[in-house]
C-alpha positions in Angstrom: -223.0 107.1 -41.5 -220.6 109.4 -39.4 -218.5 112.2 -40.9 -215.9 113.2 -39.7 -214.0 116.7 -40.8 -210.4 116.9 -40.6 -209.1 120.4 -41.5 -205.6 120.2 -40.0 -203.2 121.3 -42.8 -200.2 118.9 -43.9 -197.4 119.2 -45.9 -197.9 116.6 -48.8 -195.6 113.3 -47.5 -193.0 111.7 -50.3 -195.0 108.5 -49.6 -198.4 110.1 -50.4 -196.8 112.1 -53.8 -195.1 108.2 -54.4 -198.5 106.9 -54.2 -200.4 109.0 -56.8 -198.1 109.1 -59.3 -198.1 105.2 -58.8 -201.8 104.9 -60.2 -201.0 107.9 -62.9 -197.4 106.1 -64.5 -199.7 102.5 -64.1 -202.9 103.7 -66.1 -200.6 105.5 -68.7 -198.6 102.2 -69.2 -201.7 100.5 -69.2 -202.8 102.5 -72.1 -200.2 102.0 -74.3 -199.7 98.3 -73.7 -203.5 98.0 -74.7 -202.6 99.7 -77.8 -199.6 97.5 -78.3 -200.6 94.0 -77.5 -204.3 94.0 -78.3 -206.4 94.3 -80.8 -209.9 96.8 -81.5 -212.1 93.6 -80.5 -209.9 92.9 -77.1 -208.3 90.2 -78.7 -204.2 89.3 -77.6 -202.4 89.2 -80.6 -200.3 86.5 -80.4 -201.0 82.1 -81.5 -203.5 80.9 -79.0 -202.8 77.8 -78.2 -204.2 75.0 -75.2 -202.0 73.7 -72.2 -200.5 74.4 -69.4 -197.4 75.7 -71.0 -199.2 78.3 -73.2 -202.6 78.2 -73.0 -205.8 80.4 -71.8 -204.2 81.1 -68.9 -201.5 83.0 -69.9 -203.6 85.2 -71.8 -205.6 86.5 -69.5 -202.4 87.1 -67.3 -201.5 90.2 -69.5 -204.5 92.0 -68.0 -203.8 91.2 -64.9 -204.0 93.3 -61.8 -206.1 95.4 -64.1 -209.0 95.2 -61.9 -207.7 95.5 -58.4 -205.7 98.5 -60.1 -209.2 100.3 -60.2 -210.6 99.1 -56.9 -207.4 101.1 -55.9 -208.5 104.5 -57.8 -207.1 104.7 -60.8 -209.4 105.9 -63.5 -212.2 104.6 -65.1 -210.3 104.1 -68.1 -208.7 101.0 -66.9 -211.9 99.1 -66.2 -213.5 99.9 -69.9 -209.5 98.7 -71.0 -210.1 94.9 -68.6 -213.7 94.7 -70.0 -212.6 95.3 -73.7 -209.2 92.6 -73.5 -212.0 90.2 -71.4 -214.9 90.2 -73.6 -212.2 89.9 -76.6 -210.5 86.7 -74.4 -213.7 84.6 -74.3 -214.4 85.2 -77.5 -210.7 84.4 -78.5 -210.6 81.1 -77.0 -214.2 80.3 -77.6 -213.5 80.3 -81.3 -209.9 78.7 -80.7 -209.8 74.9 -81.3 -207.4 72.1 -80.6 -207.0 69.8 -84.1 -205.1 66.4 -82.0 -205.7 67.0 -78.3 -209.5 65.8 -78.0 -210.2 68.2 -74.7 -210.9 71.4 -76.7 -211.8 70.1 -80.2 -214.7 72.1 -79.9 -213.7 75.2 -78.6 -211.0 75.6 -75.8 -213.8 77.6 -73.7 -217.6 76.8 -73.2 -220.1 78.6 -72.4 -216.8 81.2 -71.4 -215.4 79.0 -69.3 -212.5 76.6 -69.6 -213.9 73.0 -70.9 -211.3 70.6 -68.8 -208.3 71.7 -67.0 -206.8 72.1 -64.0 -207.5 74.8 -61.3 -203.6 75.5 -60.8 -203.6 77.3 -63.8 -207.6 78.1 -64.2 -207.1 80.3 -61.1 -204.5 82.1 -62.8 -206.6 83.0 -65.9 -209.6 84.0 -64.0 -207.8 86.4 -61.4 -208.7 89.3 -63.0 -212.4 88.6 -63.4 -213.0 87.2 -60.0 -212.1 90.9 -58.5 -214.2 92.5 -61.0 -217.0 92.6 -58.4 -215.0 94.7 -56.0 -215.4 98.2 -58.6 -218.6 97.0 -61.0 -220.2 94.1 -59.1 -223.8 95.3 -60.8 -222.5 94.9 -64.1 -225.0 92.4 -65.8 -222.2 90.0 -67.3 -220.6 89.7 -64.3 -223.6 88.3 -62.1 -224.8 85.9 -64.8 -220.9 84.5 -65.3 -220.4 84.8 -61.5 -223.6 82.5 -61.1 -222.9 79.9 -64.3 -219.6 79.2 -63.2 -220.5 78.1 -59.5 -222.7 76.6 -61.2 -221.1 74.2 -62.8 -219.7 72.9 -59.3 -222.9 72.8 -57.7 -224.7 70.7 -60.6 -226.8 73.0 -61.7 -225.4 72.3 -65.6 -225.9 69.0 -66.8 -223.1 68.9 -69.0 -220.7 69.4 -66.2 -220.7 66.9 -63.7 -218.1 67.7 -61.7 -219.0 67.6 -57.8 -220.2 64.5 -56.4 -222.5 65.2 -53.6 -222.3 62.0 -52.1 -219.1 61.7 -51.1 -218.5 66.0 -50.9 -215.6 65.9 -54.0 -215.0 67.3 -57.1 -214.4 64.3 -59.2 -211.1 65.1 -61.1 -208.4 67.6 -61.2 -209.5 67.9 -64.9 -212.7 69.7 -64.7 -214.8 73.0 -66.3 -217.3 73.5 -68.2 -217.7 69.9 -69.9 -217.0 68.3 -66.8 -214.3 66.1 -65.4 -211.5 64.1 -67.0 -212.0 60.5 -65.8 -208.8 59.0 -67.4 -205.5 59.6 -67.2 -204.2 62.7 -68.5 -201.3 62.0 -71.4 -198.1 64.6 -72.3 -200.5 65.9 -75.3 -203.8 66.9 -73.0 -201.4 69.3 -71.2 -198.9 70.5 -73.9 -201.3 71.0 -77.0 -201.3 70.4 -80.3 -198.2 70.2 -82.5 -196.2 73.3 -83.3 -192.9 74.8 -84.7 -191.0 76.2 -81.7 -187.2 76.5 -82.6 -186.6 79.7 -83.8 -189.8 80.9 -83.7 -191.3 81.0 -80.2 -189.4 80.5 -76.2 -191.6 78.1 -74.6 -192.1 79.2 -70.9 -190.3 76.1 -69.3 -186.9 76.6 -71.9 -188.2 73.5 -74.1 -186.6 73.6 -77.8 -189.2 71.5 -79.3 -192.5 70.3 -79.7 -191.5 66.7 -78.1 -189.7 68.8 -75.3 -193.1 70.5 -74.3 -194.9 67.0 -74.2 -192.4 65.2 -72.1 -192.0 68.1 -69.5 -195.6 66.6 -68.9 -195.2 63.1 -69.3 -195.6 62.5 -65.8 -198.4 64.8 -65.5 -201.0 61.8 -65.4 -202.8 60.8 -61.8 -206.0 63.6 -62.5 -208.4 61.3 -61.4 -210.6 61.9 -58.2 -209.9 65.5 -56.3 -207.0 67.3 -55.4 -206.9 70.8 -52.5 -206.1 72.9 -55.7 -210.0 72.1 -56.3 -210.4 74.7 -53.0 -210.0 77.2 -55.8 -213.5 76.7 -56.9 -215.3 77.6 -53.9 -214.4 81.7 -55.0 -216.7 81.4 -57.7 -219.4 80.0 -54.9 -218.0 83.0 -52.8 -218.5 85.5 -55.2 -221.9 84.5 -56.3 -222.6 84.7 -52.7 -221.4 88.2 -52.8 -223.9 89.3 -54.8 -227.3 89.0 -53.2 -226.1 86.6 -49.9 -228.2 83.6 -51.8 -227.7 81.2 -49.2 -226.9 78.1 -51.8 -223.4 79.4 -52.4 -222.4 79.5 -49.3 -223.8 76.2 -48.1 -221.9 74.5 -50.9 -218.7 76.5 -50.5 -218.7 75.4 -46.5 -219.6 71.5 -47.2 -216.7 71.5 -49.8 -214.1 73.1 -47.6 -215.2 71.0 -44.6 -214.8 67.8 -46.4 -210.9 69.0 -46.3 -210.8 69.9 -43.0 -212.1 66.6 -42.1 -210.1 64.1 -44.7 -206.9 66.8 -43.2 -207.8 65.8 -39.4 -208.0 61.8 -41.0 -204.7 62.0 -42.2 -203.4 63.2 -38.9 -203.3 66.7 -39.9 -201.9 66.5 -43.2 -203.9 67.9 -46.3 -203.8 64.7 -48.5 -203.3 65.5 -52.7 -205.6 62.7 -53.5 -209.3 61.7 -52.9 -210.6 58.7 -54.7 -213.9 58.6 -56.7 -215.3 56.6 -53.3 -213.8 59.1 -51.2 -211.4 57.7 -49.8 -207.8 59.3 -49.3 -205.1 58.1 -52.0 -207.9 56.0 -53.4 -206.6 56.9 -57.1 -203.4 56.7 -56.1 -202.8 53.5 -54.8 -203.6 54.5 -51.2 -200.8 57.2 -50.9 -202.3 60.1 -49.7 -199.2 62.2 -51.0 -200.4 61.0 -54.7 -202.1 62.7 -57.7 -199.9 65.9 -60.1 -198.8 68.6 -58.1 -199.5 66.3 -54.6 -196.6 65.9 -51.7 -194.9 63.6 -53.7 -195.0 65.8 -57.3 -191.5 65.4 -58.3 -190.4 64.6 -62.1 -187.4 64.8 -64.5 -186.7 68.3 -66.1 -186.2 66.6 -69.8 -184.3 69.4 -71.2 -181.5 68.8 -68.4 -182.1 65.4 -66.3 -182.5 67.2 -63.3 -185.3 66.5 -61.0 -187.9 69.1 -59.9 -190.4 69.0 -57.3 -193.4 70.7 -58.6 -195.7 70.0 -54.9 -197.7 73.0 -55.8 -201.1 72.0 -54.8 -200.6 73.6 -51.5 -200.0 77.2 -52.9 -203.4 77.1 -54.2 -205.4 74.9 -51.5 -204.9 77.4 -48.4 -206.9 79.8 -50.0 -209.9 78.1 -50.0 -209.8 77.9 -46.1 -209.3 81.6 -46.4 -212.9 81.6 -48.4 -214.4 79.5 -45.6 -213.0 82.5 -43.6 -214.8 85.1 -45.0 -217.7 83.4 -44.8 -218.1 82.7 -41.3 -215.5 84.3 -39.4 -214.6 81.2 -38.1 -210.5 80.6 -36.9 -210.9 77.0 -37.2 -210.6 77.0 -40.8 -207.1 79.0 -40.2 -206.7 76.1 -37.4 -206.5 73.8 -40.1 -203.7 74.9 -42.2 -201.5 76.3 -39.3 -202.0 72.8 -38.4 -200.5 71.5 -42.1 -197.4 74.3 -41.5 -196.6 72.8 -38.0 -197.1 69.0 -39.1 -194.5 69.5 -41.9 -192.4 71.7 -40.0 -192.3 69.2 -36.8 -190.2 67.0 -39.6 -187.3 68.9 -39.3 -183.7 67.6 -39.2 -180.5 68.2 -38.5 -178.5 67.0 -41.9 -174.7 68.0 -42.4 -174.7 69.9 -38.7 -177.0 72.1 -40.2 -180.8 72.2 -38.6 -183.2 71.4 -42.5 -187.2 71.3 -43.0 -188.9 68.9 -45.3 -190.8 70.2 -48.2 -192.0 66.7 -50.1 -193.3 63.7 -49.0 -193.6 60.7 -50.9 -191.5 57.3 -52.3 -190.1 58.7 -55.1 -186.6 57.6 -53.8 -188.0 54.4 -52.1 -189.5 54.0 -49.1 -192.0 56.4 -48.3 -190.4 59.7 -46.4 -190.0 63.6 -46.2 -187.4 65.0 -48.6 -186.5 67.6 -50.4 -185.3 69.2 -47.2 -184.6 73.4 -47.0 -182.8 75.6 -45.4 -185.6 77.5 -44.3 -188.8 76.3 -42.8 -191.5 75.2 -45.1 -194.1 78.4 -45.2 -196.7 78.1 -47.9 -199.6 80.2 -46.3 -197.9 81.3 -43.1 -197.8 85.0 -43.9 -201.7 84.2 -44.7 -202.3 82.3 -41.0 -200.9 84.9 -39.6 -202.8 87.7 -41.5 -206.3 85.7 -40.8 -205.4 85.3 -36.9 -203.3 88.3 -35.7 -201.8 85.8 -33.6 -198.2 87.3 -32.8 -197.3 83.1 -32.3 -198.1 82.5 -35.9 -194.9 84.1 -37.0 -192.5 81.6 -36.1 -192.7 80.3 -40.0 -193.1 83.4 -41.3 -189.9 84.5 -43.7 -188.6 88.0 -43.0 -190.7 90.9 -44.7 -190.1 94.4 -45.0 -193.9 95.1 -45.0 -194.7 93.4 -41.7 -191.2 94.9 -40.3 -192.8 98.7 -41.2 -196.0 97.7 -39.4 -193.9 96.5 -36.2 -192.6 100.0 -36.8 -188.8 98.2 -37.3 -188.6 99.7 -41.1 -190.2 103.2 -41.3 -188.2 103.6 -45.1 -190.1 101.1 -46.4 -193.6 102.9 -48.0 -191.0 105.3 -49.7 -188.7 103.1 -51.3 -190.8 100.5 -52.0 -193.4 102.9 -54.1 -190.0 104.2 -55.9 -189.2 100.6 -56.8 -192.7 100.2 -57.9 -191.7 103.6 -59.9 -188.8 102.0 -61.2 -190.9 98.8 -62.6 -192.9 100.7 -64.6 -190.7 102.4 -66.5 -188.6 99.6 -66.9 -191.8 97.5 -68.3 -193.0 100.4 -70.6 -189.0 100.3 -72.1 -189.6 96.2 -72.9 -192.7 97.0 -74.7 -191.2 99.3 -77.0 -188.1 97.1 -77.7 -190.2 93.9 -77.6 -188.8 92.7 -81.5 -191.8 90.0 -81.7 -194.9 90.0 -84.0 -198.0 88.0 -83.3 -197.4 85.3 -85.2 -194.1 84.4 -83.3 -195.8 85.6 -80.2 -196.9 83.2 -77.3 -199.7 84.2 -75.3 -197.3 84.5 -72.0 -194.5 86.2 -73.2 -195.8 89.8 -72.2 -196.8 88.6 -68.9 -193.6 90.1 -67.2 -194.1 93.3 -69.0 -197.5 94.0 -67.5 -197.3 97.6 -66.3 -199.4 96.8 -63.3 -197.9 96.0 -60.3 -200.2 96.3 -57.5 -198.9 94.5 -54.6 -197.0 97.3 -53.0 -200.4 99.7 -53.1 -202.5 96.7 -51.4 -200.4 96.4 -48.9 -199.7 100.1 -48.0 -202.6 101.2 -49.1 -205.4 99.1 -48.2 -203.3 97.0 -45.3 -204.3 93.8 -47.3 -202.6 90.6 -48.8 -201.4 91.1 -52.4 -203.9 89.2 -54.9 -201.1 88.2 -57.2 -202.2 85.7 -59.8 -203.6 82.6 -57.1 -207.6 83.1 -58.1 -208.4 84.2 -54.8 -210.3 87.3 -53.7 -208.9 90.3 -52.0 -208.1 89.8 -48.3 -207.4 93.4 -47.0 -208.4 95.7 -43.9 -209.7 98.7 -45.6 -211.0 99.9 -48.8 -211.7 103.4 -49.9 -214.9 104.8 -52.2 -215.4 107.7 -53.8 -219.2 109.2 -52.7 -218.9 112.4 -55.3 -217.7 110.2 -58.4 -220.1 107.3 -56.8 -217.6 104.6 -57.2 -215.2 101.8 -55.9 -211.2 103.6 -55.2 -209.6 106.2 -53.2 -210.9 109.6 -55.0 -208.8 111.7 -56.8 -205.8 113.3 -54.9 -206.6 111.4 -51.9 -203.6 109.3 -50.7 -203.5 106.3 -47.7 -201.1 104.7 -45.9 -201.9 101.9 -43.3 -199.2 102.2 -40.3 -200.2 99.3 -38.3 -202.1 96.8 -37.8 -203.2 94.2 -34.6 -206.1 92.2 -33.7 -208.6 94.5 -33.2 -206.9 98.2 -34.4 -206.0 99.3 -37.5 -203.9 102.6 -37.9 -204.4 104.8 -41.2 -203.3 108.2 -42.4 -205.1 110.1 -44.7 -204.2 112.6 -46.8 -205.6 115.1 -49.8 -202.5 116.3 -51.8 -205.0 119.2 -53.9 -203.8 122.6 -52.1 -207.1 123.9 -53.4 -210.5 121.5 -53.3 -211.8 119.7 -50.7 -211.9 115.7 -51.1 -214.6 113.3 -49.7 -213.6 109.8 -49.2 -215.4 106.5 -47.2 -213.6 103.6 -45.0 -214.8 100.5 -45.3 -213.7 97.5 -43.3 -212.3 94.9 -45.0 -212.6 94.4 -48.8 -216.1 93.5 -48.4 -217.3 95.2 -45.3 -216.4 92.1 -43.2 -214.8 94.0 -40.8 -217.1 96.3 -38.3 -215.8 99.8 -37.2 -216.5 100.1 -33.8 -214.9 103.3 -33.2 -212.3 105.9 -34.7 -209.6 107.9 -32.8 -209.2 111.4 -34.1 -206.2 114.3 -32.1 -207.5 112.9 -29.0 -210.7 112.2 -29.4 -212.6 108.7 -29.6 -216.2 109.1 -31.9 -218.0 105.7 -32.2 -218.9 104.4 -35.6 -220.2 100.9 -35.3 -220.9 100.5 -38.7 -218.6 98.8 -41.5 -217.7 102.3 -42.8 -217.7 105.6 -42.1 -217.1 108.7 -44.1 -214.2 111.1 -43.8 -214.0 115.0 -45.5 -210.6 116.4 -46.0 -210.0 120.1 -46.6 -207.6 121.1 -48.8 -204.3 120.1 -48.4 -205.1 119.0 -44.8 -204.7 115.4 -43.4 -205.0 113.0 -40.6 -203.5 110.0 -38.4 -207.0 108.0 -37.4 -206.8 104.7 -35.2 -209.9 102.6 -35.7 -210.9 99.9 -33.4 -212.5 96.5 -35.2 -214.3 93.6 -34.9 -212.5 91.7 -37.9 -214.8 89.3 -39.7 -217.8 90.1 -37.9 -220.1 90.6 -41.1 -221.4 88.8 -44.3 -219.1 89.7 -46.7 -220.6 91.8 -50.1 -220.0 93.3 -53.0 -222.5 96.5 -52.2 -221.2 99.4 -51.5 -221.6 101.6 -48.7 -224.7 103.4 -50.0 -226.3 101.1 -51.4 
């Protein structure tokens, strides 16, 4: 692996002293949110409950980030704190039971996995775990849990049923560890069982009672055959993959994914929301391939106001999986596809009160079959992502204005600063909600600390690591670099190391380093991509071109010294892993 020593002195930037005191305020929030909203055994104390208004989910939300926090470099402290609140979660909603709703009588999780549910929220819960791997991927529980849970969509678990070979779907929308749902889904399946709420607990979606919670899902019903939010599933066949390249992962992630790209190129280049149990497009639905909860045509009655709401979510979940097929391969046809969703919707623009409007629904809801609930703004789920995957300067044109890609186009050089202070800013402004939070556990909903979750992390991806922000969408870390620490031996920039990703094309990738200690010399490796998909092929240093081709070369930086390097890539030009360099 080439070294390369850079002894040129530099005065510490704001952005880099920003930076480290990021990961130091974070773990130290962290800490004492552990201590506030968790128990010894890792347990959330607050009423578990089952649904998607206040279920599983939401409880593992409050250790969210936790992981990617620690890929980052904050201390080790911060994994042992996710393991502990993880461990305690699967036991917590294994032994938590439904008494009315019949999908968790026997436990809400089996075998530590959600029994039935659906993968817009599943992704959500498991967010955390699924980026485990890039810090402790040898960790024993990990690789058997990684492995069970593809698992269950590859048939290798008789009790869960859920893919159909035959006709390449995942047979309901409904689906975990006991398999898929192959009814209808009622109000109940989704809100849970019975409980007080007024004046004891604020439901997520503002309902005042019990009855509220149910009919908020009354229309939740069409689960039956699959739906793109299934894509979510093929990260669990991604990261088993990860682990040791065992080819049946990725053989069954690519099969699955294709099926969408070819039912997507069927229905004339828009994803359909419903595949029938004969796989046929709409066949659940009556033929409408808009059809099935969360699908094109997703749009109910708020039953609190009257008001309608389009919930078409399904597409902020289904991109992704294209982005798994991505990382796989290294193919751009899998981008193809859903730049080919963003310009079929967007080529259904129309000019409505002499003002130029783009559809973001499609269905009958209001009669005949058409595009409604027209924006002012083009419609953009995944665009930021197309472009990201292709580097393709065209791919912009639905892209929404972002101060991050602005910086990179070197239009917003403030941004790292004051975006790191605002990060700053959250922190303290979490920690203060903690310590005024007036609730106890037994008037507690699992989800209610979820906005007081001292780690933020999207900021530090992107400036750090020049990646995508992992957020809560179940999907694995998409970013150009990662750093690792070959003194401590592990994943994360080292100690008093800082990074800042300046630019970033097709083929280049511009980084600045920087080690803050005045007085001892830190070592730190570049890797290419999250999971060394990226090849190095060379790095630019004052002048001087050194090759590397390799996915990661090894920098030393004297004390207080620094340095601007400008790598050349090949992006996606290697089996993603979970090793690390020296392994």
């Amino acid at each position: 692996m080439l070294t390369i020593a850079v002894n040129t002195p530099t005065a510490p930037p704001a952005w880099a002293l920003l930076e480290r005191e990021l990961l130091r305020a974070q773990t130290a929030g962290i800490q004492e949110y552990f201590a506030h909203y968790f128990d010894e055994r890792g347990y959330l104390l607050c009423i578990p409950r089952w649904g998607g208004n206040d279920g599983p989910d939401d409880a593992a939300e409050n250790f969210l980030n936790w992981t990617v926090l620690h890929a980052l470099g904050a201390p080790d402290v911060i994994l042992q704190l996710y393991k502990r609140a993880w461990e305690g979660h699967l036991r917590q909603y294994t032994e938590a039971k439904t008494v009315e709703v019949p999908l968790a009588l026997e436990g809400m999780y089996y075998k530590e996995f959600p029994v039935m549910f659906d993968w817009f929220h599943n992704s959500e819960g498991f967010s955390a775990f699924y980026l485990q791997g890039l810090s402790d991927p040898n960790d024993r529980l990990f690789q058997q849990r990684t492995r069970r849970y593809a698992g269950f969509y590859m048939n290798e678990d008789p009790q869960a049923p859920n893919y159909d070979p035959q006709h390449n779907i995942i047979r309901s929308t409904f689906n975990g560890s006991r398999g898929p749902l192959l009814r209808k889904a009622t109000g109940e399946d989704w809100a849970g069982d019975p409980i007080e709420v007024e004046g004891r607990f604020s439901p997520l979606h503002g309902e005042r009672t019990y009855a509220e919670m149910v009919a908020h899902f009354k229309d939740y019903n069409d689960v039956v055959g699959d739906n793109p939010m299934n894509l979510c599933t093929t990260t669990l066949a991604l990261n088993a993959y990860m682990l040791a390249h065992e080819t049946k992962y990725r053989d069954w992630a690519l099969t699955y994914v294709d099926g969408w790209v070819e039912r997507t190129q069927a229905n004339g280049g828009m994803i359909p929301t419903n595949i029938g149990l004969d796989g046929t497009i709409g066949g659940e639905t009556d033929g409408k391939w808009w059809g099935g909860i969360y699908g094109w045509g997703f749009t109910v009655t708020v039953p609190q106001t009257g008001a309608l709401a389009h919930r078409t979510y399904a597409h902020v979940r289904a991109f992704w999986g294209f982005g798994n097929a991505l990382l796989f391969t290294g193919d751009q046809r899998y981008v193809d596809t859903w730049r080919g969703v963003l310009n079929f919707i967007n080529s259904n623009a129309r000019e409505l009160d002499g003002k130029m409007m783009w559809p973001h629904s499609y269905g009958d809801y209001f009669g005949q079959p058409d595009w409604y609930n027209f924006q002012a703004h083009p419609f953009d789920s995944g665009a930021l992502e197309v472009y990201y995957w292709s580097m393709d300067r065209a791919d912009l044109r639905w892209v929404q204005p972002d101060r991050w890609l602005a910086y990179l186009d070197d239009q917003d050089a403030d941004f790292p600063v004051q975006a790191l202070q605002a990060e700053l800013g959250k922190v303290r402004e979490r920690v203060q909600l903690m310590r005024n939070d007036p609730t106890t556990p037994d008037t507690r909903l699992s989800d209610d600390m979820n906005h007081i979750n001292p780690a933020t992390t999207e900021v530090l991806t992107q400036l750090m690591l020049g990646g995508l922000p992992t957020g809560r969408m179940g999907f694995p870390l998409h970013a150009r670099l990662r750093y690792f620490d070959p003194v401590r031996r592990r994943a994360g920039i080292p100690e008093d190391v800082a990074a800042l990703v300046e630019k970033l094309t097709a083929d280049e990738t511009v980084v600045s380093l920087v080690n803050v200690n005045q007085v001892d010399e830190r070592t730190v490796v570049v890797q290419g991509g999250a999971y060394a998909e990226h090849q190095i092929m060379s790095v630019e240093i004052d002048g001087q071109t050194l090759p590397v081709d390799s996915a990661s070369f090894t920098v030393q930086l004297a004390p207080g010294c620094g340095a601007r390097l400008v790598l050349k890539m090949a992006r996606y030009a290697n089996a993603p892993t979970f090793a690390f360099p020296w392994d």
